[in-house]
N, C-alpha and C positions, 0 to 999 in steps of 0.2 A: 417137077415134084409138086404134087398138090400141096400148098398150105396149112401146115399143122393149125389145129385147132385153136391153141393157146400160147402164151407166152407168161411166165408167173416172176413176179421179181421181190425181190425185196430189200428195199435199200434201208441198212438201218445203218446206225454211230458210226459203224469200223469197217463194217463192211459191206458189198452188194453181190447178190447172189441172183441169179439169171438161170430159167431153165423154157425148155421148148416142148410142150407135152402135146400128142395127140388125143383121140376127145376118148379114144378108151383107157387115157392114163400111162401108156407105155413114153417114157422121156428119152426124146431122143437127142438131146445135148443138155450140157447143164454146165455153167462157168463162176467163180468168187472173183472176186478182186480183193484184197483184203488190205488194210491201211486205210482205206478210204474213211478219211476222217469227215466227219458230217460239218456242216459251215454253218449249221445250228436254226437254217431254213429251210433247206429241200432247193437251194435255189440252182442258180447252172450249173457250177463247179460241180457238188454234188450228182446232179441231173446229169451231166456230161460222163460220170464215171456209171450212171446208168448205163445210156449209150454204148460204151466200152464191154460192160458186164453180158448186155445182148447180141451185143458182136463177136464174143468172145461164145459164146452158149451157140452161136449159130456156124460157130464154124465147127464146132467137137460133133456138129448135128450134119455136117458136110454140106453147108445149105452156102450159097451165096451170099454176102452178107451187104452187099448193093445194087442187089435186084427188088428193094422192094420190103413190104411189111412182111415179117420174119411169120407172123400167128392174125390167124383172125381175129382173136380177142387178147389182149394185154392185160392182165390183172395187176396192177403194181401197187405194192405196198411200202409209201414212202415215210421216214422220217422226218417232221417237218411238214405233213399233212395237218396239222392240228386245229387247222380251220377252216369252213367251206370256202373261205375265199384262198388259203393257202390250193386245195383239192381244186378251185375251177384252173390258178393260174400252172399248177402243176400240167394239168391235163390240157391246158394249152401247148402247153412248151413239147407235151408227146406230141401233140398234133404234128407240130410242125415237123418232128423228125419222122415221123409215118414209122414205129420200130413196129405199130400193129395196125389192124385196120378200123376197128373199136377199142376202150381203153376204160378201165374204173379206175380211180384212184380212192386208195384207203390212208390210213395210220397204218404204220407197220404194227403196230401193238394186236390190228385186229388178225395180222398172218400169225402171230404168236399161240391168239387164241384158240385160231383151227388148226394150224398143228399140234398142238396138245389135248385135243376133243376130237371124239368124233363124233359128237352133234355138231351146228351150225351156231347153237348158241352157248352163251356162256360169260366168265369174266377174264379178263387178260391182266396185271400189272407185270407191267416191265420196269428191271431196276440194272441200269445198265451205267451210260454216261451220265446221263438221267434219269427223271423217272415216271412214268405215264400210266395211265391204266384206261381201259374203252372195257365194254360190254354189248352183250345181243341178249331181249329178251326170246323165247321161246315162238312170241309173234312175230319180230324180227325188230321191233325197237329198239335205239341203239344209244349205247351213251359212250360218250369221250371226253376225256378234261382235254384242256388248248394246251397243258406241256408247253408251259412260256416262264418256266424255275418259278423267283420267286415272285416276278409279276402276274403271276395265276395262282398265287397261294401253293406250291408247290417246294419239297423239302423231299430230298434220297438222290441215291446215286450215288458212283463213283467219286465226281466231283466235290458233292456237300457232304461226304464222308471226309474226301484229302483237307478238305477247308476246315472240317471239325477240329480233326486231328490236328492239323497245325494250330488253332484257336487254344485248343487246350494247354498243347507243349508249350507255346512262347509265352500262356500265361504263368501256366506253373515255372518258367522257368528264370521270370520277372518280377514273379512273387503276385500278383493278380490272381492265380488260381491254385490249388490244391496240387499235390503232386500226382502224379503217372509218369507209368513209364513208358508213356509216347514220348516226353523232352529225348529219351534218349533215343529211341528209336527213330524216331524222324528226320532228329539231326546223322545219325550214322546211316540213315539209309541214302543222304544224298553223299555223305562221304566230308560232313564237315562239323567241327566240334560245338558248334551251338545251335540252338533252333534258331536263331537272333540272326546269325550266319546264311541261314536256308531262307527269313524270309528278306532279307535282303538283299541275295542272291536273285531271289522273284522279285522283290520292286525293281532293281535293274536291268532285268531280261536276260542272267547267265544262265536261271533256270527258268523254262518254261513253264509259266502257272500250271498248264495240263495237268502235267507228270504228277500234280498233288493225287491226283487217282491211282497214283503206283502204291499208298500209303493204303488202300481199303483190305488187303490181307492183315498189312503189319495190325491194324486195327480189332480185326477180327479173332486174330492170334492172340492179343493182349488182352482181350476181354476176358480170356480163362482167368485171367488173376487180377487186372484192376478196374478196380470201379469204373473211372474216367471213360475208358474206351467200352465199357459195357455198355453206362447209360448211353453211348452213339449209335452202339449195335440197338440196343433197344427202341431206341428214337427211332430207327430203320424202319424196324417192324411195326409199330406202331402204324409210323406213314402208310406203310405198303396196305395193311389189316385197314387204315380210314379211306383208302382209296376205294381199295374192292369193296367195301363194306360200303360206302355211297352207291356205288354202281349198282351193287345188289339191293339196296332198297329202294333207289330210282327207279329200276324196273322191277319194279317187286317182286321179287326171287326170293325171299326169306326164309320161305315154307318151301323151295324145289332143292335137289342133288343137286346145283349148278356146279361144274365142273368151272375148278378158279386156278388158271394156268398161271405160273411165276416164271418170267424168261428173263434174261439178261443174266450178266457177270457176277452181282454181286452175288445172287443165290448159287453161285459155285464158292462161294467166299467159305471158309471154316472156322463153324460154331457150332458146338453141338446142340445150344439150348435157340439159335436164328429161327429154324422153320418149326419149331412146335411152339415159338410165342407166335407166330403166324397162323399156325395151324387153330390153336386155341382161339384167338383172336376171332377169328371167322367162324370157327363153331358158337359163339356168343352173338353173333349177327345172323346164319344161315345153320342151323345145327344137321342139315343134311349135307352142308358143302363139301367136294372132292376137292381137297388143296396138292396140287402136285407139280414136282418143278418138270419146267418145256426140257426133253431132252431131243428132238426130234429139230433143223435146222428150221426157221422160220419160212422159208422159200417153201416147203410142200405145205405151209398151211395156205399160201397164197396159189399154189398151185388146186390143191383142194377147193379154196372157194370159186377158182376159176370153172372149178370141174361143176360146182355146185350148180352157177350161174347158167350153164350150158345143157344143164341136164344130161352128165354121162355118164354110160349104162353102168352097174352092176360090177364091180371088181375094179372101175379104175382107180379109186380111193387106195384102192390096198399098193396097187401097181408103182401110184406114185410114190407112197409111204416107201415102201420095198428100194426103189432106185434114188431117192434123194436123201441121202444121206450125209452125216457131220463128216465122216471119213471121206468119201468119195469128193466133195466139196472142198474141203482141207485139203486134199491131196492135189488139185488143182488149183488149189491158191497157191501153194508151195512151189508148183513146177513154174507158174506164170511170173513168181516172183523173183527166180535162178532166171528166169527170159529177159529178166530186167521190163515187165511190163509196172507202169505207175498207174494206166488211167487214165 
């Protein structure tokens, strides 16, 4: 079997997504693993459930999966890329396992971007576990924050939502802050009668800091009626609108339609007034700008820029769009996960 063309990945937070495309687009395997919780570097652990993810993709494609580089060119788009020196040591460590015979490494933020566009350029923020945002000017200049929390000036996400929300309820409910009706909510969402309860449940290890990211619904919810958890939702948007809004006037996009993709979890979050303080936000920085949330899985944006890189013909764009799908993907994270596969 000759060689497929490509191999597109995308390892982001939660999960890693693996597919095998030849150069006119047509995908002839594609695998998730899902759970795979990121180790907040890109490093082995991580990188190893890559591995997994391409082995997994290589076998739905019937291909041998230790004969050798799976694609001629590997596109991977990793979490934990956020620095060139993160990208050379990443692109070492592919060396060694040969999953292709050439290899780029990105930020997954930038597969976010081209899945959600079909130009090459544009803005991406991602508000997921965390929160990132990269850009491509129109020339191909690029910009990226390093996504290192709060050691890079950085605020959103999942996590600095569950942290808010806890910050708020144990003050309000120690008399330090105002009341909301997060005190109640957060303590009954772990199933215990004080927030006082929940965070010393977390200083002892009964409950895993993590899980404070189960709290960004109740949040969002709570914003229809109080203050407290609005002004967090609002802080949200704020963040996300100074990202993109940097990116677009680093590469001076001001005056162009740039197309400014939103991926991650929390823009599945519900509020009805979230995406039009976002929307608005960015029409006072770009007033031609397309804000629209990624609904497409971020693996065919990395397969896309694969396609880009190689020059292929004429319809495989659509090809890959067509076959790589959130259902088709999901539905094989679910089967691999009844197999008892970790990773």
């Amino acid at each position: 079997m000759r060689t497929p063309a490509l191999l597109a990945v995308d390892a982001g937070g939660s999960k890693v997504d693996a597919a095998i495309v030849r150069r006119d687009g047509d995908v002839l395997g594609a695998a998730r693993i899902a759970g795979a919780r990121h180790d907040g570097v890109g490093g082995p652990a991580h990188l190893g459930i890559v591995a997994d993810a391409v082995e997994a993709a290589a076998r739905t494609a019937g291909m041998p999966v230790d004969d050798g580089p799976v694609a001629e060119l590997g596109l991977y788009c990793v979490a934990g890329a956020d620095h060139p020196r993160d990208d050379r040591r990443i692109a070492g460590w592919l060396e060694e396992r040969g999953l292709s015979r050439g290899h780029v490494v990105r930020n997954d933020t930038f597969a976010v971007l081209r899945a959600g566009t079909d130009r090459t350029w544009g803005i991406a923020v991602v508000c997921g576990h965390g929160t990132n945002c990269s850009g491509v000017a129109p020339d191909g200049r690029t910009y990226r924050l390093p996504a290192l929390g709060p050691l890079s000036g950085d605020w959103g996400g999942g996590r600095d939502i569950g942290e808010a929300a806890l910050f708020a309820a144990i003050r309000a409910e120690d008399g330090r802050g105002g009341p909301t009706a997060l005190t109640e909510l957060v303590a009954g969402h772990f199933g215990l009668p004080r927030v006082a309860a929940v965070v010393e449940a977390i200083h002892v290890g009964r409950i895993a800091e993590g899980r404070l990211e189960e709290l960004v619904p109740l949040v969002f919810r709570a914003a229809a009626e109080d203050e407290v958890a609005l002004g967090i939702v609002e802080r949200q948007a704020e963040e996300i609108v100074t990202m993109g809004g940097a990116a677009i006037r680093r590469l001076r996009m001001t005056r162009l339609d740039a197309d400014v993709v939103l991926g991650g979890g929390v823009f599945r979050a519900r509020h009805r007034g979230f995406l039009p303080m976002i929307r608005e936000g960015f029409a006072e920085i770009a007033p031609q700008a397309n804000v629209r949330v990624l609904s497409s899985p971020p693996v065919a944006g990395a397969a896309l820029m694969g396609l880009d890189r190689i020059g292929a013909p004429r319809g495989a764009a659509t090809r890959v769009r067509d076959a790589l799908t959130e259902p088709r993907l999901s539905a094989d994270a679910r089967v691999r996960r009844r197999a008892g596969r970790g990773g």
